[in-house]
C-alpha positions as CSV (number, residue, x, y, z in Angstrom):
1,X,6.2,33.8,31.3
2,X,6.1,37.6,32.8
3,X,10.0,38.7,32.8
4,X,12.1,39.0,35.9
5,X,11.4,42.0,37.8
6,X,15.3,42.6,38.2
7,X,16.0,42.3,34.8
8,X,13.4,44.2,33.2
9,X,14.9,47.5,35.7
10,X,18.4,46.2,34.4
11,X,17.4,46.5,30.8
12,X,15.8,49.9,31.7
13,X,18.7,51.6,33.0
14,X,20.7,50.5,29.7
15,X,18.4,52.4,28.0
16,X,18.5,54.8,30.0
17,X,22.2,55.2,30.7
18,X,23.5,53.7,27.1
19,X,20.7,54.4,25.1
20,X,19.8,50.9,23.9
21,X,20.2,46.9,25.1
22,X,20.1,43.6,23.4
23,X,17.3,41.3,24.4
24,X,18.4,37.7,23.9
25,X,15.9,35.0,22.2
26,X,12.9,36.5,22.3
27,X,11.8,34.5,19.2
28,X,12.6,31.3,17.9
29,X,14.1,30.2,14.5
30,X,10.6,28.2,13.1
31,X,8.8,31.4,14.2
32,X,11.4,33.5,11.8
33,X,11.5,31.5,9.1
34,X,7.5,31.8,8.6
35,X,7.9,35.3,9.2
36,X,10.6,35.7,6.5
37,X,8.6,33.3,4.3
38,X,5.6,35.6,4.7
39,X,7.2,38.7,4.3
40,X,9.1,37.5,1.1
41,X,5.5,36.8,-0.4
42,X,4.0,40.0,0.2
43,X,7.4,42.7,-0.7
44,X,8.0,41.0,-3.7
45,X,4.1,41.1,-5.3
46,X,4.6,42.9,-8.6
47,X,0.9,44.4,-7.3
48,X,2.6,46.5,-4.5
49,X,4.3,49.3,-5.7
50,X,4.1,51.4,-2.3
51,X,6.1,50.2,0.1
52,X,8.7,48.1,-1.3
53,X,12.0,49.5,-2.1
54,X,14.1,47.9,-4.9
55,X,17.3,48.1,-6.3
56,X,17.6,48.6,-10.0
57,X,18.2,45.3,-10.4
58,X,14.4,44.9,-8.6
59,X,16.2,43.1,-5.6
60,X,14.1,44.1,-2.4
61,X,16.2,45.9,0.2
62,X,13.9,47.8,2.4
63,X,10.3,47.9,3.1
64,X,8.0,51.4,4.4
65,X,4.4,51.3,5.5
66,X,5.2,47.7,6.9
67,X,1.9,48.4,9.2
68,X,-0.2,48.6,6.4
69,X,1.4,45.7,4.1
70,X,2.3,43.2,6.3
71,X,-0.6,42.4,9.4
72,X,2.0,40.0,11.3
73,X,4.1,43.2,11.9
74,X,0.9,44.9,14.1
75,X,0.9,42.2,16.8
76,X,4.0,40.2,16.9
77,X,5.7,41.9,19.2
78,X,3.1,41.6,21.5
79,X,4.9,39.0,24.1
80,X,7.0,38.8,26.5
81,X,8.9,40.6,27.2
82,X,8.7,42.9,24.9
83,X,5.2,44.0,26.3
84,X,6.9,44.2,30.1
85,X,9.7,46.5,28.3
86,X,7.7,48.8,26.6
87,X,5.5,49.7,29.6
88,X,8.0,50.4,31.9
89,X,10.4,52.2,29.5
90,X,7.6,54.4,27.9
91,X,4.3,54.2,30.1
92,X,0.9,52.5,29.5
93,X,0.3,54.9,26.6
94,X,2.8,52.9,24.9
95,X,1.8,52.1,21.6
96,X,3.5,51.2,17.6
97,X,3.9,54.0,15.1
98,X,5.9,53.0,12.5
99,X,7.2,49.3,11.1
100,X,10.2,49.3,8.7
101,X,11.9,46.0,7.4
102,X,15.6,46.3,6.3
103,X,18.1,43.7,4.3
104,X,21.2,43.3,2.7
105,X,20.9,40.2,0.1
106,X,24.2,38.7,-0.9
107,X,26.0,40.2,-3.6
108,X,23.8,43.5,-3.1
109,X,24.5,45.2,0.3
110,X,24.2,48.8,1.4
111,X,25.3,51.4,4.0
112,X,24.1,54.3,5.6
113,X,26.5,56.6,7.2
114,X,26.1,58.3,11.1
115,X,22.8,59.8,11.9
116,X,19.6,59.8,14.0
117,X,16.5,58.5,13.3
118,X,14.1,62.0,13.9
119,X,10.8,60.7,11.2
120,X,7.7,60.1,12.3
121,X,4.8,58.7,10.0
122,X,1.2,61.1,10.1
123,X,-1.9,61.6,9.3
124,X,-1.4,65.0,7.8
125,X,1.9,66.9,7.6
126,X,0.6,70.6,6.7
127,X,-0.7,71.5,10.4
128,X,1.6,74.2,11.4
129,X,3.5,73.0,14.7
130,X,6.1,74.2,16.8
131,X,7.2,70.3,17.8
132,X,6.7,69.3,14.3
133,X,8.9,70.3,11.0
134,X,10.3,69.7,7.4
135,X,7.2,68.1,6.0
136,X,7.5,65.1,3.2
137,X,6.6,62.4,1.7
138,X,7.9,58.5,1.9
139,X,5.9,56.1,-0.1
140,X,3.0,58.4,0.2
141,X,2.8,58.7,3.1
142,X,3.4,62.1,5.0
143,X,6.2,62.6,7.4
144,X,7.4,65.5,9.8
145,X,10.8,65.3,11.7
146,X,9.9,65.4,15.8
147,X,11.1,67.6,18.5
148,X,13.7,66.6,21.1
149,X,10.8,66.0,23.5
150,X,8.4,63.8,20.9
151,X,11.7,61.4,20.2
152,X,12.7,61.2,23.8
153,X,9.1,59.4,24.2
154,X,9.5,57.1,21.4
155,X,11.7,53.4,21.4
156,X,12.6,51.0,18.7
157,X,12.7,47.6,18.6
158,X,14.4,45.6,16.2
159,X,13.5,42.2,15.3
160,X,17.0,40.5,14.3
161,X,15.5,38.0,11.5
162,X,19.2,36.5,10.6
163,X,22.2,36.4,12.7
164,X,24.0,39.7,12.5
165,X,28.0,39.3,12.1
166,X,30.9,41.5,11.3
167,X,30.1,39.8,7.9
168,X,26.6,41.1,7.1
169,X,26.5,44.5,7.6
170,X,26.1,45.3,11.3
171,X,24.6,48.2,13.2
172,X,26.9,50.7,14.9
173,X,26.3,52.8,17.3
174,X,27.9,55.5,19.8
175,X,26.6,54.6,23.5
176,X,25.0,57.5,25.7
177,X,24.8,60.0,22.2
178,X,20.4,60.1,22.8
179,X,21.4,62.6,25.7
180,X,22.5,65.5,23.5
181,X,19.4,65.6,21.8
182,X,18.9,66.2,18.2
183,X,22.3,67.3,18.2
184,X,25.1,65.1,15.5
185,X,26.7,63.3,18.4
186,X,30.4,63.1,16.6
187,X,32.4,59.3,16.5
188,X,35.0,58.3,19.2
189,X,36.4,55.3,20.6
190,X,33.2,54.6,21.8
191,X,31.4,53.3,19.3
192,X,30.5,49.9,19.6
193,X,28.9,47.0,16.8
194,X,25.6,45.1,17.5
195,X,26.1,41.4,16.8
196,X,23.2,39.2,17.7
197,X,21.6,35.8,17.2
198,X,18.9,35.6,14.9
199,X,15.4,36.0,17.5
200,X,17.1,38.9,19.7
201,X,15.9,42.1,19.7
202,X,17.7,45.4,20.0
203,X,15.5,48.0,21.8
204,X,17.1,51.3,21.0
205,X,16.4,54.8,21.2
206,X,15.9,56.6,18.3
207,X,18.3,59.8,18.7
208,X,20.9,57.4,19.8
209,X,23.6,58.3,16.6
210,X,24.4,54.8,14.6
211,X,25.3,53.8,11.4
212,X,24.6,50.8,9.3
213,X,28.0,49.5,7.2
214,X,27.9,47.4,4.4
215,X,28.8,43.6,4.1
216,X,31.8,41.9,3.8
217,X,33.0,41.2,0.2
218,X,31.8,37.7,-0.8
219,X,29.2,37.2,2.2
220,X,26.5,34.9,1.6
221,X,24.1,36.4,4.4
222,X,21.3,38.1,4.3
223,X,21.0,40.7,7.5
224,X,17.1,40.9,7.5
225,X,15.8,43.5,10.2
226,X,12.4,44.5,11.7
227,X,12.6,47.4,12.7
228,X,9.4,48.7,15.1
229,X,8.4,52.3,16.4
230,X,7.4,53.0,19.4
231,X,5.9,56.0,21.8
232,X,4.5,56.8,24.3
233,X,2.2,59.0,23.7
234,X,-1.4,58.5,21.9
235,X,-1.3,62.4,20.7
236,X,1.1,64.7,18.9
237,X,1.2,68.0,19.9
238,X,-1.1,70.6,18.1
239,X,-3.2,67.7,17.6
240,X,-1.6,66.0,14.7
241,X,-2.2,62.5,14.3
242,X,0.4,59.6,14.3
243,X,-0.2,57.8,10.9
244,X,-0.7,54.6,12.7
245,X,-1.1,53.8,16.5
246,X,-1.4,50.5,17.6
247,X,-1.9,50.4,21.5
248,X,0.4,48.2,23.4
249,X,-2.4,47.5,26.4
């Protein structure tokens, strides 16, 4: 069923003004435990050695080239209203670039400290571009950080797969920080934790600074995260190629 107009221009200006918004139940718990079910069969094939990141105890934590490895991830966000969202945050252009899976297993969690997320996946990362810099290469895969003006196309959604607590790790972020940019936006009072129920969705912007802490000592949860790029545009500039684009119309 097609989302209420109101809403959908309520969870717009959140983004807008706020830089991201939490949408409630979007999926339901049989559809997440199929997907975790599935995903757990194909990250933890000894055959896939690009894409899966491990521990050193070979625990899988992470997950890159989720687009390529995993087919679910290429369509299940199509729905509402997800769908309704992404056009009317990013345009009919909209489309997915990037799909990332993150955990923290019990007994082996991780953090990340404040930053931005400025790395898109390409085709080819040795075309010389203004918009475009600091070449690499993730799971071999190339990579470029984006301009200011590529990120403020993009949005991400994350797929909550597990409740998120104060227990397991949450996300943090610092609300309104997308609007200086590429610029380290610095922590304050502001900054506010992402709890949600397992099936919500966090739709975020991607220079909006956040960190990711680590679990609580003696947690039994896993905090299992699909996390989705978005952008609106089918094109780079200088006519580099996203790595993937999967068109959301």
């Amino acid at each position: 069923m097609p989302v209420d107009a109101t809403l959908l221009t309520t969870w717009h200006q959140r983004i807008s003004d706020e830089g991201f918004v939490v949408i409630p139940r979007v999926f339901s718990s049989s559809e997440l435990d199929e997907l975790i079910a599935a995903l757990d069969a194909v990250l933890h094939r000894d055959e896939v050695t690009e894409g899966p990141i491990r521990d050193r105890t070979g625990t899988v934590y992470a997950g890159r080239n989720l687009l390529s490895l995993f087919e679910p991830a290429r369509t299940l966000w199509r729905r509402s209203p997800l769908l309704e969202l992404l056009h009317e945050v990013l345009g009919t252009d909209a489309g997915l670039v990037r799909g990332l899976f993150f955990d923290k297993p019990p007994e082996r969690t991780w953090s990340l400290p404040w930053h931005k997320d400025m790395t898109l996946a390409v085709r080819d990362h040795a075309v010389t571009s203004a918009a475009l810099s600091k070449p690499t290469l993730k799971a071999g895969v190339p990579h470029v950080e984006g301009s200011r003006e590529v990120l403020d196309a993009m949005l991400t959604l994350r797929i909550h797969l597990d409740d998120v607590t104060e227990e397991n790790g949450p996300l943090q972020v610092l609300p309104r920080s997308h609007h200086t940019g590429k610029t380290p936006a610095a922590p304050d009072e502001s900054a506010t934790t992402i709890l949600a129920q397992r099936g919500d969705v966090l739709a975020i912007r991607p220079l909006v600074t956040h960190r990711s802490i680590s679990s609580a000592p003696g947690t039994t949860q896993h905090r299992r995260v699909l996390h989705l790029e978005f952008s609106g545009q089918r094109t780079l500039p200088d006519s580099v190629e996203w790595h993937d684009f999967v068109s959301a119309t």
